[in-house]
N, C-alpha and C positions, 0 to 999 in steps of 0.2 A: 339263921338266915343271913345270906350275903349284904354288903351294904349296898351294892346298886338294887338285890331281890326289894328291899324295905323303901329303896326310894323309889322302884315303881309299884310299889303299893300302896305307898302316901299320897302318890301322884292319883292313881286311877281312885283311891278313896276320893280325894281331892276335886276332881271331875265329877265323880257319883254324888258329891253333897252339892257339885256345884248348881246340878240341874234341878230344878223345883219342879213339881207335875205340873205347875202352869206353862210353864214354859215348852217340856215337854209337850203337852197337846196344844198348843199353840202350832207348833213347830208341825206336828203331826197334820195339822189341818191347812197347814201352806204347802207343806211340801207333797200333799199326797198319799194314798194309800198304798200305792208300790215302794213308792221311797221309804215308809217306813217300815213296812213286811223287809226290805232289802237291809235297813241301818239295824233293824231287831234281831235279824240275822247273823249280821257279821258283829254286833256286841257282843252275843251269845259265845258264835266260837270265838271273840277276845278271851270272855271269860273261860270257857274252858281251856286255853290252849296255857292262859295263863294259870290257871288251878293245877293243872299236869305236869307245868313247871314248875312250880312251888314244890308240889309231891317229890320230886325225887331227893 
């Protein structure tokens, strides 16, 4: 693996442990049910677009 691939995967680990479920459904219950059908969305394809690029 490249060394920027390893620094955006420490980074996005990094984020991922940063969010606690509290805060999550916190956040869920301010912002809305569209907003987060829409933020669940475009995490999703982060993750995969970022999984596709790790693959090669």
């Amino acid at each position: 693996m490249r060394k920027s691939g390893l620094m955006q995967l420490i980074a996005f680990l990094g984020i991922g442990l940063g969010l606690t479920s509290c805060d999550v459904v916190g956040g869920v219950f301010k912002a809305g049910m569209w907003s987060t059908i829409i933020l669940i969305a475009l995490v999703g394809a982060l993750v995969f677009w970022l999984t596709s690029r790790f693959r090669r």
